[in-house]
C-alpha positions in Angstrom: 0.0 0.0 0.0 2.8 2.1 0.5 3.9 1.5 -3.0 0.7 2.5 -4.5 -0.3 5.5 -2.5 2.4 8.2 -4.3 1.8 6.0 -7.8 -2.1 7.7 -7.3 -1.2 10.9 -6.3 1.2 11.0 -9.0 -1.6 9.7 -11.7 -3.9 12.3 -10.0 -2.0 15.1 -10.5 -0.8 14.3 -14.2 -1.8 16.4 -17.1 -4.0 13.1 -18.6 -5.9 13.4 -15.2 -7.5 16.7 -15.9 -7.7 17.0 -19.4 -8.5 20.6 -20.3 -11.4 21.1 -23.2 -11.4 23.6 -25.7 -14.7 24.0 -27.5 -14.3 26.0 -31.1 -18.1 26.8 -31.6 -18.1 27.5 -35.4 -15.7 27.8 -38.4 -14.4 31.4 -39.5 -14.0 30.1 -42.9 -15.8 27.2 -44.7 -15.8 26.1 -48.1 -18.2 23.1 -49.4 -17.5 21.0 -52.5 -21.0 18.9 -53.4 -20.7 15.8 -55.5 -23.8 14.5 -57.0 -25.5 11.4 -56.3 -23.2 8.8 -58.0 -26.3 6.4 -58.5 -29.1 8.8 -59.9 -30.0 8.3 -63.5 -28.3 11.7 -65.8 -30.6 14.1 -66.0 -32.7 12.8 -63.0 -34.1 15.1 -60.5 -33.0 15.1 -56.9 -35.0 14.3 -53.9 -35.0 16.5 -51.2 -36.1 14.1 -48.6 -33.8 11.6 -49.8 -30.1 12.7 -50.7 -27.7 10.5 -51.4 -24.7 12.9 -52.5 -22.1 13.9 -50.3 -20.0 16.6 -50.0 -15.8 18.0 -49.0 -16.2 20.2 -46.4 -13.2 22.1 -45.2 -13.1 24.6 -42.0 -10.6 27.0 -41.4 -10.7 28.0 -36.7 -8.7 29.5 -34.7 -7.7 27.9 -31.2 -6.4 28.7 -28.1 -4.2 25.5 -26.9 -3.4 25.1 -23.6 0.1 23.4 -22.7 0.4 19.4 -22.4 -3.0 17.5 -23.6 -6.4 18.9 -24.4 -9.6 18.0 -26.0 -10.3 20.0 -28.9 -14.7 19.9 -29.5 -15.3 20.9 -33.1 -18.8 21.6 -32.6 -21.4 22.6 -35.7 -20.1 20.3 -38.0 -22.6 18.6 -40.0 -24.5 15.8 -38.9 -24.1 13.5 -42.1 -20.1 13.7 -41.3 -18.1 10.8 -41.6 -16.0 10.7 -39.2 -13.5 7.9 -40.6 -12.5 10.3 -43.2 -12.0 13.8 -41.1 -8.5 15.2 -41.0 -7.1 18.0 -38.8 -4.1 20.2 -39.8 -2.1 23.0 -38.0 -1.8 21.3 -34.2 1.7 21.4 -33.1 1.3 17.7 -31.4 -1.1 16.3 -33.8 -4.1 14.4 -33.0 -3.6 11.7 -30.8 -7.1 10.2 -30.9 -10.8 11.4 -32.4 -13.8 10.5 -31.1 -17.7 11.2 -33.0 -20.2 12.8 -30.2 -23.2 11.5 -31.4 -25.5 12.0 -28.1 -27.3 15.5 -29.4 -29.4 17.0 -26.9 -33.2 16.8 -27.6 -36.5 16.8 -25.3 -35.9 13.3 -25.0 -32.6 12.7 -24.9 -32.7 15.1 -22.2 -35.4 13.4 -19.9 -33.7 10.2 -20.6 -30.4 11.8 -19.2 -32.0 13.2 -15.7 -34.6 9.5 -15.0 -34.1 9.7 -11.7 -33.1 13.2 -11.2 -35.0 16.3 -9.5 -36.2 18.5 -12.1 -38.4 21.4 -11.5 -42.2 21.6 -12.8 -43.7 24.7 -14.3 -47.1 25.2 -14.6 -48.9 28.2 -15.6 -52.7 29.0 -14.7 -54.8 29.3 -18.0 -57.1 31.7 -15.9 -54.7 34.1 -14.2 -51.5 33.7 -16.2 -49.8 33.5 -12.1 -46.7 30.7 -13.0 -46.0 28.5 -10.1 -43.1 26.0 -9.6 -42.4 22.6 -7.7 -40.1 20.2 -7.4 -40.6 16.7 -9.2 -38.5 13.7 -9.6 -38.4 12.0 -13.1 -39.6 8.4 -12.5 -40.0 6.8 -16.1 -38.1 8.1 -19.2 -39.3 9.1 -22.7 -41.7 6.1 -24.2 -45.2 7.0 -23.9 -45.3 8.7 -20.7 -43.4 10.6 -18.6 -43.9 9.9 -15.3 -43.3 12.6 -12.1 -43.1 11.9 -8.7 -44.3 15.2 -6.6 -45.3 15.8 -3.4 -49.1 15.4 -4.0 -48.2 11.6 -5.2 -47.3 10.8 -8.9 -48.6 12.2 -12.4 -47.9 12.3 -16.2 -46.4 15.2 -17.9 -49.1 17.5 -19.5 -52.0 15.8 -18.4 -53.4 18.3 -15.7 -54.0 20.7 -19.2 -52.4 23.3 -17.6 -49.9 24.6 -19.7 -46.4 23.0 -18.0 -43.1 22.2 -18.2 -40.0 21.4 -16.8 -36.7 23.3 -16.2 -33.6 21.5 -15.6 -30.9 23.0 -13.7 -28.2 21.2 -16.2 -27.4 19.4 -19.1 -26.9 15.6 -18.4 -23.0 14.7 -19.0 -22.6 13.4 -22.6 -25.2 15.4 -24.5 -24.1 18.1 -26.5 -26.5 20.6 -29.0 -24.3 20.5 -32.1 -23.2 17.3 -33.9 -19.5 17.3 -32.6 -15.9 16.0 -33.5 -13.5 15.7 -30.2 -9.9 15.7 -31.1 -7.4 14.5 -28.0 -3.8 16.7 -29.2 -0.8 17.7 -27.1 0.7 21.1 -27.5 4.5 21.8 -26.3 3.1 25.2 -24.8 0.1 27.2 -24.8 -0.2 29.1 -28.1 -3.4 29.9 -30.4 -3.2 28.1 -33.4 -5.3 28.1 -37.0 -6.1 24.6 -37.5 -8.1 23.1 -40.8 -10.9 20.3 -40.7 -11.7 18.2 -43.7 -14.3 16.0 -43.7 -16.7 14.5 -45.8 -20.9 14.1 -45.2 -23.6 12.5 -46.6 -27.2 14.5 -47.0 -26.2 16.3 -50.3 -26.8 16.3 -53.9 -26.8 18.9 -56.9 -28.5 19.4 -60.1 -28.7 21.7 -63.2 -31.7 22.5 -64.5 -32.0 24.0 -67.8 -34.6 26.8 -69.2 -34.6 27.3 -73.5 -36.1 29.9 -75.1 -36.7 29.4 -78.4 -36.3 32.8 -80.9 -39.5 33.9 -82.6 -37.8 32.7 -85.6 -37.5 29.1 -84.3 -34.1 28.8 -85.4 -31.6 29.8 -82.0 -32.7 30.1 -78.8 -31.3 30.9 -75.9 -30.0 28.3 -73.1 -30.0 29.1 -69.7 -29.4 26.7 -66.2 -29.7 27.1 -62.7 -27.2 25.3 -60.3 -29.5 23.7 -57.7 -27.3 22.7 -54.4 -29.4 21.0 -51.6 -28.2 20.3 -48.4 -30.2 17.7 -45.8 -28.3 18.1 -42.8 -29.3 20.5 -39.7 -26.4 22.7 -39.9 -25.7 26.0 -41.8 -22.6 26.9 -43.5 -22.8 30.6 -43.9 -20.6 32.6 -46.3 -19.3 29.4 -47.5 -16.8 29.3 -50.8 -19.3 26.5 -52.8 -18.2 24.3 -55.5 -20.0 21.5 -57.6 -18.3 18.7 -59.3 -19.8 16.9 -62.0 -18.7 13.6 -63.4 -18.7 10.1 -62.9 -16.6 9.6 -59.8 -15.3 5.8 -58.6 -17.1 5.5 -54.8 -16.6 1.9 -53.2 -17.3 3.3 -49.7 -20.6 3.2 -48.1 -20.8 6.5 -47.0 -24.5 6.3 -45.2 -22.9 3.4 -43.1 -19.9 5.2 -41.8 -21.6 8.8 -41.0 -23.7 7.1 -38.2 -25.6 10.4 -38.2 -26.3 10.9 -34.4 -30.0 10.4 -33.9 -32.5 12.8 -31.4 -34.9 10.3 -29.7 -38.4 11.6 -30.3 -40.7 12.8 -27.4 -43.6 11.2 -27.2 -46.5 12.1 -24.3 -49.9 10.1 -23.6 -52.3 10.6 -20.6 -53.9 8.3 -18.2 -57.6 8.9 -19.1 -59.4 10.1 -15.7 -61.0 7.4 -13.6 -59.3 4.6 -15.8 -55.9 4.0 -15.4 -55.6 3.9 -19.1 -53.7 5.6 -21.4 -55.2 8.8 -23.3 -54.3 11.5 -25.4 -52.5 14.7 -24.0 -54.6 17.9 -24.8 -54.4 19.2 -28.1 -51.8 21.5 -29.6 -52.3 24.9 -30.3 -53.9 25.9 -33.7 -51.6 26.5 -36.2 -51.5 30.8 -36.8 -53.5 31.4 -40.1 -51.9 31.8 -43.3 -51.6 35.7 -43.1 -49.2 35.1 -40.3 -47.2 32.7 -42.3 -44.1 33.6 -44.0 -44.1 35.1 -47.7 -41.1 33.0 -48.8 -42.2 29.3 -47.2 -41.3 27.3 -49.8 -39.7 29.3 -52.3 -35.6 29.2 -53.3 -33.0 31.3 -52.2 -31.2 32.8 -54.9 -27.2 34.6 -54.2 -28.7 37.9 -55.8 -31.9 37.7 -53.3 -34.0 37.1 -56.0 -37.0 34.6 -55.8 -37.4 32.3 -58.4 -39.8 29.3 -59.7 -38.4 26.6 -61.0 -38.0 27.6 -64.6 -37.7 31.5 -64.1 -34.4 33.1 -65.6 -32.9 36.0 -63.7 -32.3 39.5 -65.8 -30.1 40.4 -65.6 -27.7 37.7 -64.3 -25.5 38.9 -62.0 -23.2 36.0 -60.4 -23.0 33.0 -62.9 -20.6 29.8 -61.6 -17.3 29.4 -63.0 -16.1 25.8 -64.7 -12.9 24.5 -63.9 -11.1 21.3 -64.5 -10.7 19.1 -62.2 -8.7 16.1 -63.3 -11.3 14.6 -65.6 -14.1 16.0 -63.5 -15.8 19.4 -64.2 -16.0 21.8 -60.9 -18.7 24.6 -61.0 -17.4 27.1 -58.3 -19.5 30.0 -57.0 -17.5 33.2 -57.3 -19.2 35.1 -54.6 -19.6 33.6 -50.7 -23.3 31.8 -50.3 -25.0 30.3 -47.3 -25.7 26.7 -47.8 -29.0 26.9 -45.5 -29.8 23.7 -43.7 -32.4 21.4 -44.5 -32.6 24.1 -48.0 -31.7 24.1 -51.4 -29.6 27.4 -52.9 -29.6 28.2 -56.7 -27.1 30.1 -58.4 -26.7 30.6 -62.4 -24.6 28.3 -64.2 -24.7 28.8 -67.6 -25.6 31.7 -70.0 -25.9 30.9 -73.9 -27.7 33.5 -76.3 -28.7 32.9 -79.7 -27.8 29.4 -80.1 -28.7 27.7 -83.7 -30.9 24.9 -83.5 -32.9 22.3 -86.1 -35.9 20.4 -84.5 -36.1 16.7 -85.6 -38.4 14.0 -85.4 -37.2 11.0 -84.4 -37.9 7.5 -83.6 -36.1 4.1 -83.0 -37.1 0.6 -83.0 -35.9 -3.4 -84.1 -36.2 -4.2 -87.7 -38.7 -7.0 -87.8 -41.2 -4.5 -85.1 -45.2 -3.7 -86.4 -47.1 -0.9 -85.3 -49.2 1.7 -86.9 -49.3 5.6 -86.3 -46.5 5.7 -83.6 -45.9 9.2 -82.4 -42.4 10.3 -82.7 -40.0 12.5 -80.4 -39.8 15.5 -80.5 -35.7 16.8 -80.3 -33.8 19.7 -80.3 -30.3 19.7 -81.6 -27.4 21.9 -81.7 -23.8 21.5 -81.7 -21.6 22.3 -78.5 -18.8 24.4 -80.4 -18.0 27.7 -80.0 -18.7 28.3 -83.3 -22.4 27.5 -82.7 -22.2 30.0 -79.8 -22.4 27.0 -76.9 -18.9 25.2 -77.0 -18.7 24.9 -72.8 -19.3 21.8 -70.6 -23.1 20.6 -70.0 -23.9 19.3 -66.7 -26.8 16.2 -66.8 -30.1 18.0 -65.7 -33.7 18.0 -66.4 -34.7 21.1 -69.6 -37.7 22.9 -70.3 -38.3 24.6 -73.5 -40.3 27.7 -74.4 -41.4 29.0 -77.7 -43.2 32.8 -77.9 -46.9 33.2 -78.1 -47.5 36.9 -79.0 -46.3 38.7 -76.1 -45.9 35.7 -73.8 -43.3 33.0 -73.2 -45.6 29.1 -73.2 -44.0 25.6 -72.0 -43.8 23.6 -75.5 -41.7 20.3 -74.0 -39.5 19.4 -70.9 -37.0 16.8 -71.4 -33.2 15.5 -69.6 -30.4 16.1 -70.8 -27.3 13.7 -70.3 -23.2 15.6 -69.3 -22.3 16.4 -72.3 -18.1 17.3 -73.6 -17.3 20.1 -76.0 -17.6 19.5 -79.5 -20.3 17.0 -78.7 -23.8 16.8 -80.7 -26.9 17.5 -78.2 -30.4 16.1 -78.5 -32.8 17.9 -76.2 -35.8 15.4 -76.3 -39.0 17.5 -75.3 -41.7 15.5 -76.4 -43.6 13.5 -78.7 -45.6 14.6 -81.1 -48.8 13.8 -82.7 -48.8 15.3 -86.1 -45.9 13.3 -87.2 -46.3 9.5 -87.1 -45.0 6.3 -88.3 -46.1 3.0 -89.6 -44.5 -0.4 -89.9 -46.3 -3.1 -91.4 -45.1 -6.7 -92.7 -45.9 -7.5 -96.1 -48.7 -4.8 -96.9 -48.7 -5.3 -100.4 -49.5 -8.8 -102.3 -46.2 -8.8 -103.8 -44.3 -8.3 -100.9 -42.9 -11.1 -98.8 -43.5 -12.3 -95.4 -39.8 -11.0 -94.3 -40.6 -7.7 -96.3 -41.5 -4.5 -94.3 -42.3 -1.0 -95.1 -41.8 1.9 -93.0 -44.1 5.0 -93.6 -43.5 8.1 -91.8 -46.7 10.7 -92.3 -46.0 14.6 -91.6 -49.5 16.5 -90.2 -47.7 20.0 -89.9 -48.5 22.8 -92.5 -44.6 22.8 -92.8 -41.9 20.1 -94.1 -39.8 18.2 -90.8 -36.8 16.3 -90.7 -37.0 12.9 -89.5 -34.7 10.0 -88.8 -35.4 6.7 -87.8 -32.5 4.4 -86.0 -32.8 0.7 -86.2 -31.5 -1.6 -83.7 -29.5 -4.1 -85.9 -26.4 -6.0 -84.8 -23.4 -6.5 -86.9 -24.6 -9.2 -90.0 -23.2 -9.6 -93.4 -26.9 -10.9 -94.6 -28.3 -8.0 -93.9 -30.3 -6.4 -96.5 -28.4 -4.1 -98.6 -30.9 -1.2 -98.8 -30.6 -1.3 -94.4 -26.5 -2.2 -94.7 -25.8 0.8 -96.7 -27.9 3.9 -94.0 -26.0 5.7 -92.9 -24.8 5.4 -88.9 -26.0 7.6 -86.3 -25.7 7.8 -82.6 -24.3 3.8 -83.4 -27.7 3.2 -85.5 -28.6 2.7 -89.3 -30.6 5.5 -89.3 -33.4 6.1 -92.4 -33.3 10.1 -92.7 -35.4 12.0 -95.0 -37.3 15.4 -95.3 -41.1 15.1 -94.9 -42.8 17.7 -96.8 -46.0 19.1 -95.4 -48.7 17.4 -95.4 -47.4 14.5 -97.1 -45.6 10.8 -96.2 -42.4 9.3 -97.3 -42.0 5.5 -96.9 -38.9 2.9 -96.6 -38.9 -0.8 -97.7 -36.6 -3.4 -96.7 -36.2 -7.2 -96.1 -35.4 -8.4 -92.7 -34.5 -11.8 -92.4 -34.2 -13.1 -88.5 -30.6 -14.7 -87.7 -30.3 -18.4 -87.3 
């Protein structure tokens, strides 16, 4: 015993005894790089209740270190972070060990914490508005009912319908009110430092969504796209530097699995129903306050200029538009100005700005040789060239498009359509639509003197004006294949039958397809 006595007092008074914590509330600097869902189909829309993007977030905060070892809390980080994959630079000792604090204080988390403990019941009288307190002991924790043991015997929490509640005279040990990342460091000697955290999160996703105007001449239009970040998480990052990268990028990591977003048990309150002993229902809420009282902007986007928007409305004039960079074989879209990446939001910023660019409509449709139908309605497509010579000649981000053609003095939805990422010098088809006043036929053997492997396609044009059309068969590789199929020309990989349709007239295509062995 006399061995161990000055071991203990020597353990007790060591620097690892009594730890020192340093909280750093918030970043002074943030910048957040959003990469989109890897799994959503191109040109799909996201989900706001269900993102499955992620996101590089980097902080920039200045700490005070205390000498020897010390717990750094990184508090307001976001709740989607995955902690595997956070890095800290700038300590003078390093990071010794890190550690996720996933316990977030909540109504129930907090009941849960003080089962047992005395609390102190608030009640106010409806009548008088006179606010009187007692103290209670929590008997049974947040499932169902909350329990109280007072002096008068025991009771359930918001079941006298008085209005009451209870105040707690701390906060149980191991909750905290912001998702959190604890670093254990050692510093030589106190000094304040400017330390960088990296980390990734899940609960993000981006998308571009397109607006074309189509010239009253219906020749160029012009092509406009909103940058549409959204961001699931609880946490803000105001006057962040933003960034989108587009591209297919290799993920092998479950990313949902190692965030183990920390959870806030929900509250949930029933009454025993008088006389019974049963379970009831605690009095009713509050009305909600009537829509006069409710907020102008409720559900409407946050644009960088302050602007509100619908989903296809352009600005004018556009005054911040995202910059494209390369980024290895990835595209990044960066935000020139600082944003605020609102939580549970979405922020839109302009992304592209094209005027005047030429375009030709054509009608298209693609099918198997040895198909029969009769008056099939063909797409509808839009296609220019991305060159700068055509006036376009940048990057195109997958997103969903709507076109809109004039109508005396006002702008009318004719189509919406996806569009897949597109490279420079590529040719893009903006399907819109189908249409009804061109359609195609394909019959077997319509005429007597036409064989049973013989086929005619027809291709009827309804407009007071002459279309383009194309039609792309799905044919593999044979050196029996008819000759007046083997010598179309290719197209997007098909043998594609193009012609001009005059107005108000048909064209028609005959072949022999004979079936492979």
């Amino acid at each position: 015993m006399r061995r161990i006595a000055p071991l203990l007092l020597i353990l007790a008074a060591s620097p690892a005894a009594a730890q020192p914590v340093v909280t750093s509330a918030a970043p002074e600097k943030v910048s957040v790089s959003v990469f989109r869902d890897p799994d959503r189909a191109e040109g799909g829309e996201i989900d706001p209740n269900w993102l499955q993007g992620f996101a590089l977030i980097s902080e920039q905060r200045t700490i005070d270190l205390p000498a020897g070892e010390s717990v750094l809390r990184f508090e307001g980080v976001a709740e989607g972070m995955v902690a595997v994959s956070a890095i800290v630079t700038g300590l003078p000792g390093g990071v010794v060990q890190k550690n996720r604090d996933a316990a977030l204080l909540s109504p129930a988390s907090l009941l849960d914490g003080s089962l047992g403990n005395r609390v102190h019941l608030r009640r106010t009288d409806r009548a008088t508005g006179k606010v009187t307190e007692e103290d209670a002991i929590i008997r049974s924790g947040p499932q169902d009912a909350v329990v109280l043991q007072t002096p008068a015997g025991y009771e359930s929490l918001r079941c006298t319908g008085l209005p009451e509640t209870l105040v707690y005279d701390g906060v149980p040990a191991g909750l905290t009110a912001k998702p959190t990342l604890s670093v254990t460091t050692r510093s030589p000697d106190a000094r304040r430092v400017t330390v960088t955290l990296t980390y990734l999160a899940t609960g993000f996703d981006w998308a571009s969504n397109y607006v074309a105007r189509v010239a009253p001449d219906g020749r160029t239009l012009d092509l406009f796209a909103w940058l549409t970040v959204a961001n699931s998480n609880g946490e803000s990052f105001a006057d962040a530097r933003l960034a989108a990268i587009a591209g297919t990028l290799n993920k092998v990591s479950n990313f949902k699995a190692l965030a183990d977003v920390p959870q806030a048990p929900p509250l949930r309150l029933r009454c025993f129903a008088l006389g019974t002993g049963r379970y009831g229902t605690p009095p009713p809420p509050p009305p909600p306050p009537p829509p006069a009282m409710m907020s102008a902007e409720a559900g409407q986007d946050i644009v960088v200029t302050g602007s509100r928007i619908a989903r296809y409305e352009m600005m004018s004039p556009v005054t911040v538009v995202a910059s494209q960079e390369d980024l290895g074989d990835l595209k990044l879209y960066r935000v020139p100005i600082p944003v605020t990446v609102a939580a549970n939001g979405q922020k839109q910023v302009a992304l592209l700005v094209k005027d005047r660019v030429p375009f030709k409509t054509v009608y298209r449709l693609r099918s198997s040789p040895e198909d029969s139908f009769e008056s099939m309605e063909v797409e509808r497509v839009l296609r220019m060239e991305n060159k700068e010579a055509t006036r376009l000649g940048v990057p195109l981000p997958s997103g969903q498009v709507a076109v809109f053609a004039p109508r005396g003095e006002e702008s009318l939805l004719v189509g919406e359509g996806r569009v897949r990422d597109h490279a420079v010098g590529e040719k893009v088809d903006l399907v819109i639509g189908e249409s009804s006043q061109v359609r195609v036929d394909m019959v077997r053997g319509v005429t007597p003197k036409m064989a049973d492997d013989d086929y005619r396609v027809t291709v009827t044009n309804a407009n007071p004006f002459a279309v383009d059309f194309e039609f792309g068969f799905y044919v593999d590789p044979d050196p029996k294949l008819d000759k007046r199929l083997r010598k179309l020309p290719r197209r997007d990989g098909l043998l594609t039958w193009a012609i001009r349709v005059p107005a108000n007239d048909s064209r028609s295509f005959d072949y022999r397809f004979i079936e492979p062995d």
